[in-house]
GUKE-985427 format. One record per residue: chain; x, y, z of N, C-alpha, C, O in turn. Coordinates in steps of 0.1 Angstrom, whole numbers, padded with zeros to 4 digits, always signed. Example, Ala and Ser with C-alpha at 12.3 -4.5 7.8 and 13.67 -1.06 7.14 Angstrom:
+--------+-------+-------+-------+-------+-------+-------+-------+-------+-------+-------+-------+-------+
: kedren :   n.u :   n.v :   n.w :  ca.u :  ca.v :  ca.w :   c.u :   c.v :   c.w :   o.u :   o.v :   o.w :
+--------+-------+-------+-------+-------+-------+-------+-------+-------+-------+-------+-------+-------+
:      A : +0132 : -0057 : +0078 : +0123 : -0045 : +0078 : +0132 : -0033 : +0078 : +0142 : -0033 : +0085 :
:      A : +0128 : -0022 : +0071 : +0137 : -0011 : +0071 : +0129 : +0000 : +0079 : +0134 : +0011 : +0080 :
+--------+-------+-------+-------+-------+-------+-------+-------+-------+-------+-------+-------+-------+
***
This chain:
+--------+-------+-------+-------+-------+-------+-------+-------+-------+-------+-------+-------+-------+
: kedren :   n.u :   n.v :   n.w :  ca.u :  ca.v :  ca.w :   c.u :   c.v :   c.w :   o.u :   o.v :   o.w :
+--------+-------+-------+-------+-------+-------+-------+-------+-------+-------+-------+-------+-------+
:      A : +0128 : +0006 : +0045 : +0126 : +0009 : +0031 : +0116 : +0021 : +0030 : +0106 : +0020 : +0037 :
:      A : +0118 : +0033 : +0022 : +0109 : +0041 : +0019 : +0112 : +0043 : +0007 : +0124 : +0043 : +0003 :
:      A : +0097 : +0047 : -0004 : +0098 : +0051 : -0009 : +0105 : +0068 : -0016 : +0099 : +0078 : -0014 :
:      A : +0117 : +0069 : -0023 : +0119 : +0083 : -0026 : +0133 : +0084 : -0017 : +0142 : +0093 : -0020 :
:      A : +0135 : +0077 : -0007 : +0145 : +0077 : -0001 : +0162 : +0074 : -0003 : +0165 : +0062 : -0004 :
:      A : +0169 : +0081 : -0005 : +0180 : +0077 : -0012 : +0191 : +0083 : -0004 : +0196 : +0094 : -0007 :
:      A : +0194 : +0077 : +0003 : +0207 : +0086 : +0015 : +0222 : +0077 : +0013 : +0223 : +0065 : +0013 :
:      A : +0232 : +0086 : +0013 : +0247 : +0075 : +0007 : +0251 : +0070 : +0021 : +0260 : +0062 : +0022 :
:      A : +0244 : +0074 : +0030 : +0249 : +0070 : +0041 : +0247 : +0056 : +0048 : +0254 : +0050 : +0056 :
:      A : +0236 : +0054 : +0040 : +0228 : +0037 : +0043 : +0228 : +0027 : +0033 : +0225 : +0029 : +0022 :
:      A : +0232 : +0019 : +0037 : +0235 : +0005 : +0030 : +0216 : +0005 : +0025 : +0206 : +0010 : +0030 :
:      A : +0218 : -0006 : +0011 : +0206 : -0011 : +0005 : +0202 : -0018 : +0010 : +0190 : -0018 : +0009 :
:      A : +0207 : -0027 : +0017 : +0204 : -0043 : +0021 : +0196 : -0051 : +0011 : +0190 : -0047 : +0001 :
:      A : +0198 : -0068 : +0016 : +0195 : -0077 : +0005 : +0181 : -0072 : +0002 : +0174 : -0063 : +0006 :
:      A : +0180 : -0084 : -0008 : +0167 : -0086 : -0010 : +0156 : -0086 : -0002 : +0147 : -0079 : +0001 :
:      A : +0160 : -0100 : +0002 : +0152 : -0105 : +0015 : +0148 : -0093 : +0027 : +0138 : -0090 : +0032 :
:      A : +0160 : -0087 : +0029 : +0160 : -0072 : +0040 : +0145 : -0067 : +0037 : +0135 : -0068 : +0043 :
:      A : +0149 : -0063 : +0022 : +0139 : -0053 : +0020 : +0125 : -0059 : +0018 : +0115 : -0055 : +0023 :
:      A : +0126 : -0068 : +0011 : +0110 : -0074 : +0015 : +0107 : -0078 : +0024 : +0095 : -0082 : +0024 :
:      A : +0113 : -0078 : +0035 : +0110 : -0079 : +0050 : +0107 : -0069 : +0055 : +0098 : -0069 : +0064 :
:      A : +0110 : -0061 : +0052 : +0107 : -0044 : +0060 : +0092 : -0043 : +0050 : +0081 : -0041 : +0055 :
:      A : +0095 : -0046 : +0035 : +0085 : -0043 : +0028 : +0069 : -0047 : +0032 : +0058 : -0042 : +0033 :
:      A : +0077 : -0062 : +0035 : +0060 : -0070 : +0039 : +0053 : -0064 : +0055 : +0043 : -0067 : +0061 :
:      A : +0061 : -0055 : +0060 : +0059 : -0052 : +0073 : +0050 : -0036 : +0073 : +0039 : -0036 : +0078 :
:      A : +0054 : -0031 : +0069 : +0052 : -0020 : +0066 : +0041 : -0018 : +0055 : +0032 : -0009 : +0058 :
:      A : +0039 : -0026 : +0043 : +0025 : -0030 : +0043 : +0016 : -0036 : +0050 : +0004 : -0032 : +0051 :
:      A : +0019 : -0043 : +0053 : +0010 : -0047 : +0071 : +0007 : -0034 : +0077 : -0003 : -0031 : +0071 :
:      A : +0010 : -0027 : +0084 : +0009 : -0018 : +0090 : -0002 : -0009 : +0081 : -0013 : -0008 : +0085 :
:      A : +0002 : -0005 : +0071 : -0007 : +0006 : +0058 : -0021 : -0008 : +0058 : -0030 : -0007 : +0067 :
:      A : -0020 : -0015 : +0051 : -0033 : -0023 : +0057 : -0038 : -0026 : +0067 : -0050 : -0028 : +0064 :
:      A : -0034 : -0028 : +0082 : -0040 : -0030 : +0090 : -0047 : -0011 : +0096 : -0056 : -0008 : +0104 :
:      A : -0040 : -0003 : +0089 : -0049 : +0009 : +0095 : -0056 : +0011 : +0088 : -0067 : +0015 : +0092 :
:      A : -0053 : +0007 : +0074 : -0067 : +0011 : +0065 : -0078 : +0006 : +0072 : -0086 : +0014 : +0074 :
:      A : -0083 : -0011 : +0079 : -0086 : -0018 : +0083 : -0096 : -0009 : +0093 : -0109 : -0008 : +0092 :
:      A : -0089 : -0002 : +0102 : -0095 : +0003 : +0116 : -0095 : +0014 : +0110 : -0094 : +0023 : +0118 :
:      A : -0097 : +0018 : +0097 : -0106 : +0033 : +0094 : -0119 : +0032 : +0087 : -0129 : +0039 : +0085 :
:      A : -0115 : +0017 : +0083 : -0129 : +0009 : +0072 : -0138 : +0009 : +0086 : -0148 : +0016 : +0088 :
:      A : -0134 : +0000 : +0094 : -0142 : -0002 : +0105 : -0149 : +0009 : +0112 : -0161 : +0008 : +0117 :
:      A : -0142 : +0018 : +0113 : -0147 : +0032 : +0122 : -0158 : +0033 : +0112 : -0170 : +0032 : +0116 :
:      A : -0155 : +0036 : +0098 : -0168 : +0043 : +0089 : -0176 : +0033 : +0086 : -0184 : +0036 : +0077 :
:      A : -0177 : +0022 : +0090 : -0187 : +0013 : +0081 : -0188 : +0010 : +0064 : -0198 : +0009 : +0057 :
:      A : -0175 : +0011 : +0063 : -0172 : +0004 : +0048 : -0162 : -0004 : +0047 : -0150 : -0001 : +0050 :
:      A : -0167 : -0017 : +0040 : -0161 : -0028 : +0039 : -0151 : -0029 : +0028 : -0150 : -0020 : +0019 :
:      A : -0145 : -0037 : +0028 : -0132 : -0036 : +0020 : -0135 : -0041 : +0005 : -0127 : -0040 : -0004 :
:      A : -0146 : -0046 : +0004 : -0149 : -0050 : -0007 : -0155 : -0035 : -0017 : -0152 : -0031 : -0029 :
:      A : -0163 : -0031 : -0006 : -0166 : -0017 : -0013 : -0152 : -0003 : -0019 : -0151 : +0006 : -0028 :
:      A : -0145 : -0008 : -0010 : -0132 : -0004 : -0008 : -0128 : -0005 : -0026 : -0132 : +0002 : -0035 :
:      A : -0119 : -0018 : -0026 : -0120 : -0024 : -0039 : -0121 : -0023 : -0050 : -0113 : -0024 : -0059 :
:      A : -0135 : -0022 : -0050 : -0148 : -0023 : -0058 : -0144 : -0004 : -0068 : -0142 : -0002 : -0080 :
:      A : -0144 : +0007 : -0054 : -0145 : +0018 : -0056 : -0131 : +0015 : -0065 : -0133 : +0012 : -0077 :
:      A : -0119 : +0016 : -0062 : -0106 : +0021 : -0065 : -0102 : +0011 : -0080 : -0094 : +0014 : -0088 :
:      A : -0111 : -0005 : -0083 : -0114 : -0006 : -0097 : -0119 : +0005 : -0109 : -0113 : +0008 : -0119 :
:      A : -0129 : +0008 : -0103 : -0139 : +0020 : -0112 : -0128 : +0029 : -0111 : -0126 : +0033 : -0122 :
:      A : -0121 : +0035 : -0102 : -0112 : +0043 : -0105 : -0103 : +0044 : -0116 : -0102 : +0054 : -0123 :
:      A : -0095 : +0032 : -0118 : -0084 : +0028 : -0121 : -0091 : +0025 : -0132 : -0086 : +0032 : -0141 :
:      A : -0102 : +0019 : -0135 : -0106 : +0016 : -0149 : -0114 : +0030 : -0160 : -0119 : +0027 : -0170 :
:      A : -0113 : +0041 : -0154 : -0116 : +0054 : -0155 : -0108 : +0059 : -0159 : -0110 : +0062 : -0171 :
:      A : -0094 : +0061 : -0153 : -0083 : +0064 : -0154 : -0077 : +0063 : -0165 : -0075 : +0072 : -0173 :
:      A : -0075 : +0051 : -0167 : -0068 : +0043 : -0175 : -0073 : +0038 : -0189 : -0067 : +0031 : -0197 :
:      A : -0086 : +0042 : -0189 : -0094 : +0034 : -0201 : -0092 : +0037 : -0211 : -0087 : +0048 : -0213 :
:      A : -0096 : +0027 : -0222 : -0078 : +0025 : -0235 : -0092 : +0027 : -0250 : -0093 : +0020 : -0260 :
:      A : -0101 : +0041 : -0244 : -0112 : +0044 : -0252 : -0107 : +0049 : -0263 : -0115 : +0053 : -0271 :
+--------+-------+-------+-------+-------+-------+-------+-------+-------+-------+-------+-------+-------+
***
């Protein structure tokens, strides 16, 4: 599964398919984020923490 990807040549597959690739493949995007947090010494919480204030910046319904 990728995002944006749309080829006639490949089947959709089920549901299940795709949330299996899906849950995998986020695994992977999380577990690197993981070992980049770790390299820099910031925790996932701060992580988090930051991309709320983001999102609540963004989005705020002022």
């Amino acid at each position: 599964m990728e995002i944006g990807r749309d080829r006639p040549d490949e089947s959709e597959g089920s549901f299940e398919d795709n949330r299996s690739n899906l849950v995998e493949e986020l695994g992977d995007v999380l577990g690197n984020s993981v070992v980049i947090a770790n390299q820099y010494d910031i925790s996932l919480e701060e992580i988090f923490e930051a991309h709320k204030q983001k999102l609540a910046s963004s989005y705020s319904m002022s």
